[in-house]
N, C-alpha and C positions, 0 to 999 in steps of 0.2 A: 504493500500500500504506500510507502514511502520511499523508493529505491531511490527517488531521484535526488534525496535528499543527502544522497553521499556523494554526489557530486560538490563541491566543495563552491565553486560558483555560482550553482542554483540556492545552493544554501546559505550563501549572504546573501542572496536576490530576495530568496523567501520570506529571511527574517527582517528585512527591511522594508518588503513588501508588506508584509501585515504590521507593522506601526503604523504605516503610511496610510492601509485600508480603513484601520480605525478611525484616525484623522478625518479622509475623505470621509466614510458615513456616520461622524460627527457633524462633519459640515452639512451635509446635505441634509441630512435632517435638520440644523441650527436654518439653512434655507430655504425650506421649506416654510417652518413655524415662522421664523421672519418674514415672508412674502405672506402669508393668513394672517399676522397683526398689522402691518405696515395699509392689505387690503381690507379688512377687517370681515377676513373667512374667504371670501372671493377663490370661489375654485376655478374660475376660468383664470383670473389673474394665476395661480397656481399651476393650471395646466399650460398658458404663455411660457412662466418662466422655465417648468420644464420644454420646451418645446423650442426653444432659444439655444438650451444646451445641445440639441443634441442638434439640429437643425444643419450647422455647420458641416457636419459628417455626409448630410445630405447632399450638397454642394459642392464638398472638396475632398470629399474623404476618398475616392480614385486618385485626385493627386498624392494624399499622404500615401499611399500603398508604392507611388512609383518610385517619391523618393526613401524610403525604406528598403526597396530596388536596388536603390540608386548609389546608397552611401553608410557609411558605418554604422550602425544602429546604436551604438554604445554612447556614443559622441550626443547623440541626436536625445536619446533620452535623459542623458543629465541637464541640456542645457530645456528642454520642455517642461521637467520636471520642477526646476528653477524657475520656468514662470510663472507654474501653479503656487509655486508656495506667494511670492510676492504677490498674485490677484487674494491669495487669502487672507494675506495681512493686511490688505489694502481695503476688504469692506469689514474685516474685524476692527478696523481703526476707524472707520466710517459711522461703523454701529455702534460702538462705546461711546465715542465722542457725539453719537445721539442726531447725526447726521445723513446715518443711509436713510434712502428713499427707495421707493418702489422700483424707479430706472437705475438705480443703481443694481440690483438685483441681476436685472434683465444683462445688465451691458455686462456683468462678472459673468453669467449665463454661458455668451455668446462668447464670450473672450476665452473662457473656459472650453467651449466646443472648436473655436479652433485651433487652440492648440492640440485640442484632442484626437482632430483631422490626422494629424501627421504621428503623436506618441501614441494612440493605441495601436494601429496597425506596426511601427515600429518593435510595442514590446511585444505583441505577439508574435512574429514573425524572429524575436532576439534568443527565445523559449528554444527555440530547436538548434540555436548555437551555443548552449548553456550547456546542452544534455543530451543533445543526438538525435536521430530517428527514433532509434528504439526504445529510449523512458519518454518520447512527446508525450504519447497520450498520458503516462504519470504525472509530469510536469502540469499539462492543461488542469487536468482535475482536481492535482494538489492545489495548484493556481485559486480556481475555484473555492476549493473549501477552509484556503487562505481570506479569500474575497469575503466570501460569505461566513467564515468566524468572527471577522471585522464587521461584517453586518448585523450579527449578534451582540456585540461587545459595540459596537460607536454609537447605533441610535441608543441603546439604552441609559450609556455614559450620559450623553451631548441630554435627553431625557430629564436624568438628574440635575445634570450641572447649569442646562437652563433654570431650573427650580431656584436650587440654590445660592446660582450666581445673580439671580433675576435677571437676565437677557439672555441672547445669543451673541453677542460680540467676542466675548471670550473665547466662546468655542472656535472660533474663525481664525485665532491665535494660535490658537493650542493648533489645529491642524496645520498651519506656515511652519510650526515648527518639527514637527514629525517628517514634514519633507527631508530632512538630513539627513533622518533613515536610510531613506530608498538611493539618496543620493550619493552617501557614504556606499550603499554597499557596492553602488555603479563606479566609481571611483578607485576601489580597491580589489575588484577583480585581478584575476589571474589571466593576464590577455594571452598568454600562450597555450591554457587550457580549454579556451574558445573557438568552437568548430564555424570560423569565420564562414559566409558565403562570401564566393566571387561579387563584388560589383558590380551590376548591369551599366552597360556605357551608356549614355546618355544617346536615345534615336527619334523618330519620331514614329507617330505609332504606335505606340507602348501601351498606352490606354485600351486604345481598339485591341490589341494584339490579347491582353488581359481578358477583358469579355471574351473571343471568340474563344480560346479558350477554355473556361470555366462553359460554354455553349457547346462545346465540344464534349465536354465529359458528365453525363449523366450522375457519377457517383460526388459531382461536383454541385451540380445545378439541382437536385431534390435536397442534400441540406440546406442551401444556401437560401431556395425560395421557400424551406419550410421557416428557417428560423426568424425568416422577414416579417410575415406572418404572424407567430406567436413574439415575436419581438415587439412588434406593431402597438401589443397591449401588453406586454411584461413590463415595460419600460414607465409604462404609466400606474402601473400599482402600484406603488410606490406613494404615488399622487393620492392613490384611490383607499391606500391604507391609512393616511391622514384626514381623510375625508370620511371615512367609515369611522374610525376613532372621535373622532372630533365631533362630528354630524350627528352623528347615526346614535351612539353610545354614550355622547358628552365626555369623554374622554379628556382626559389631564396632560400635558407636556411628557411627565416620568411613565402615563399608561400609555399613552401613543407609542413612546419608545420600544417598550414592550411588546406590540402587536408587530412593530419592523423586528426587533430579533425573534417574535414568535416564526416569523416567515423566513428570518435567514437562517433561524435555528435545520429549519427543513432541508436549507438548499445546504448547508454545511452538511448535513449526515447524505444528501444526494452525489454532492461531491468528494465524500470517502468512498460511498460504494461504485462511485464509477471509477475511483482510483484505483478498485481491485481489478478491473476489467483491464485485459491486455490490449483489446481492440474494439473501435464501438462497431453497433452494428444497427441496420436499417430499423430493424426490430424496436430496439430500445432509443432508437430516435423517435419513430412512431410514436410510444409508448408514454414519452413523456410528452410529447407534444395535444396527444389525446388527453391524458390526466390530468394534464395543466386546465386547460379549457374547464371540464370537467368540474374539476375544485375553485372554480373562480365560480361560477353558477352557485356552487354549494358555499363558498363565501358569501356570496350577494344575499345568500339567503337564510345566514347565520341569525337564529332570533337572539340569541343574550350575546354578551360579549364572551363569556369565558369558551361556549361555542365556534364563536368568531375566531377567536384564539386559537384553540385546537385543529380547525380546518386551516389554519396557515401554514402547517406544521407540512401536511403533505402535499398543498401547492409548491412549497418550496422545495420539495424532492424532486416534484415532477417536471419545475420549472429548469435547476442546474440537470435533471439528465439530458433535456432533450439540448441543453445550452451546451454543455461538454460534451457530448457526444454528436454534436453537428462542426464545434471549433477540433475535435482532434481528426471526424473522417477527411475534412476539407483541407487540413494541414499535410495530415498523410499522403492525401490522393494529388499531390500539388509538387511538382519539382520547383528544386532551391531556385533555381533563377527565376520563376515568377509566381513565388513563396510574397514575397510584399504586394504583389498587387491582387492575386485572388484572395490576399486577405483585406485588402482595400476594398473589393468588392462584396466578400463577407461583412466585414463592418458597418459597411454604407448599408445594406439593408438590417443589419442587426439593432445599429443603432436611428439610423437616418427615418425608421419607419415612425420615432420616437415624435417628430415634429404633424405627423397626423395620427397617431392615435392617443396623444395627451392632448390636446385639445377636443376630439371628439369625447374620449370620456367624461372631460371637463365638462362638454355642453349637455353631453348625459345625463351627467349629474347634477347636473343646474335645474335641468326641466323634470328630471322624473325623482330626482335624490341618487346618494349615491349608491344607495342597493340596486336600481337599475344600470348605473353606470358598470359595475362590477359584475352582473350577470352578464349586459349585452356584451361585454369584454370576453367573458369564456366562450358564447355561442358563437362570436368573432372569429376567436382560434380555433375551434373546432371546426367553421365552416374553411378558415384558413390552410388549415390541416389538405382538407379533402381537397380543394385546391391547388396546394401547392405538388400534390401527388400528378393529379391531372396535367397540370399545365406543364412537368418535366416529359409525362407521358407524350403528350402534343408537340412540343419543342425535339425532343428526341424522336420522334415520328418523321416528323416534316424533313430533318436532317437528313435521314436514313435515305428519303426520296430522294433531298436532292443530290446526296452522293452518287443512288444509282442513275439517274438521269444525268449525270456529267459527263 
């Protein structure tokens, strides 16, 4: 379950990755609860400013895959990872001194999503130079249940410490500073024990060359347009757990927090059990992408909270299998030289779907509450599901033709 762990360079990645996770899902929850006092509840303002962050990805996020292509990746993550800490200190100084605004929110958002155009596809694509082919898929899933421990442990911190601090500005701090972590352990790597890739030279075409591609390879194109799909509304539950909390429940700052680690409690034990697995498979891609769906309908329709609570548990199993088990088959199935840009175009649908389906939840939830928001969200992914089978089905059809017709 942890092989990858004796590699000596994933293992300062790791442990400096999970300070950092913390951090970030301190923050994001401290952004959250600040965009609902600053609007005062306003879930569409809620669903904007999520939809801000991730938007960016939608627009450039194929560029960030080329250059992750293109140039060191080690380089590229420390100096990214340094801009995130300074946007963090910069609305925790904002919010203490009693000066952020609603657009301030929006413009950290946005500024945060672009840098993220170019470091996520980066650090995914840095994973298989840490530790090889053969521990990838350990590495993704540890990755994960690194992620989502941090999403156990930061909303509930950031939870408290709003309480006690009475704001969120501090917490905005306190994560600027966990950045040192990740950046330290990017810094003190062992560069000779990294299974560099070649460099792709700079050509034109790259972009297009990346699509045709991933178009070309069916074991490429059904996770990719599944995870777009169930990403579409994953990415807004998050929104929709605050709004269940808060709305639904009258929920506190410290129980809110708790209903986020109830759910990443889930995706943590999701992400050990796919760390036992050697290789994913269509099966358990499926399997979580149906469950997911599934358990969002049987969330929406949680009558008490402590119910509410316990249905988070195996959303979040179902949501990291079919999440790790679609990032390890598309890594595997992807030779190194255009390893950055199929994951550029993984991302861009993983996250980019994040700028329309957090606003429609949002408006969901405006008009019906947010128990409809969180139902229509599973029948979403479920109809998304059947979909995204079909549509590799037809794409891979149509190709077959017109190979034999050439």
């Amino acid at each position: 379950m942890f092989r990858s762990l004796k590699n000596h360079n994933y293992r300062l990645f790791a442990s400096g990755s999970a300070v950092s996770n913390v951090g970030g899902w301190m923050q994001r929850t401290a952004q959250d609860w600040l965009i609902l006092d600053l609007t005062h509840g306003s879930a569409t303002a809620l669903g904007t400013a999520t939809a801000l962050q991730f938007l960016p990805m939608l627009l450039f996020g194929l560029f960030g895959g080329v250059l992750a292509d293109r140039y060191p990746k080690r380089p590229i993550l420390i100096v990214a990872q340094s801009m995130m800490a300074v946007l963090a200190l910069a609305l925790g100084l904002l919010t203490i001194t009693g000066t952020a605004q609603e657009w301030h929110v929006y413009v950290m958002a946005l500024t945060l999503g672009l840098i993220s155009c170019v470091e996520i596809p980066t650090r995914q694509t840095f994973v298989v130079e840490m530790v090889g082919r053969k521990d990838l898929a350990n590495a993704i899933a540890l990755n994960a249940s690194i992620f989502n421990l941090a999403r156990v442990v930061g909303p509930a911190v950031a939870g408290v410490l709003i309480f006690v601090l009475g704001g969120t500005g501090p917490i905005f701090l306190l994560n600027a500073l966990t950045f040192a972590a990740v950046i330290s352990s990017l810094v003190f790597m062992r560069k000779h024990e990294l299974n560099l890739a070649e460099p792709v030279p700079r050509a034109k075409g790259q972009l297009r060359e990346g699509l045709r591609y991933v178009l070309s390879k069916q074991e490429l194109l059904m996770p990719i347009l599944l995870i777009g799909f169930v990403s579409m509304f994953a990415q807004a539950f998050s929104m929709s757990i605050a709004l269940m909390a808060r709305e639904v429940f009258s929920a506190g700052a410290s129980s809110f927090g708790l209903a986020s680690s109830m759910f990443a409690l889930g995706a943590l034990g999701g992400g050990l059990m796919a760390a036992r697995r050697t290789t994913p498979s269509k099966k358990v891609l499926l399997t979580g992408a149906l469950g997911f769906g599934s358990f969002l309908v049987a969330v929406g329709l949680a009558p008490v909270y402590p119910v509410y609570l316990a249905l988070l548990v195996p959303a979040g199993i179902a949501l990291i299998t079919v999440n790790t088990a679609a990032n390890a088959s598309v890594q595997l199935a992807t030779s190194p030289e255009m390893r950055g840009r199929v994951m550029g175009i993984y991302l861009l649908v993983f996250t980019g779907g994040a700028p329309l389906g957090a606003p429609l939840v949002g408006l969901l939830s405006e008009l019906g509450g947010p128990r409809v928001g969180v139902m229509l969200s599973g029948v979403l992914v479920l109809a998304g599901t059947g979909l995204a089978l079909l549509m590799t089905r037809m794409i891979g059809a149509r190709r077959r033709v017109a190979l034999a017709t050439a």
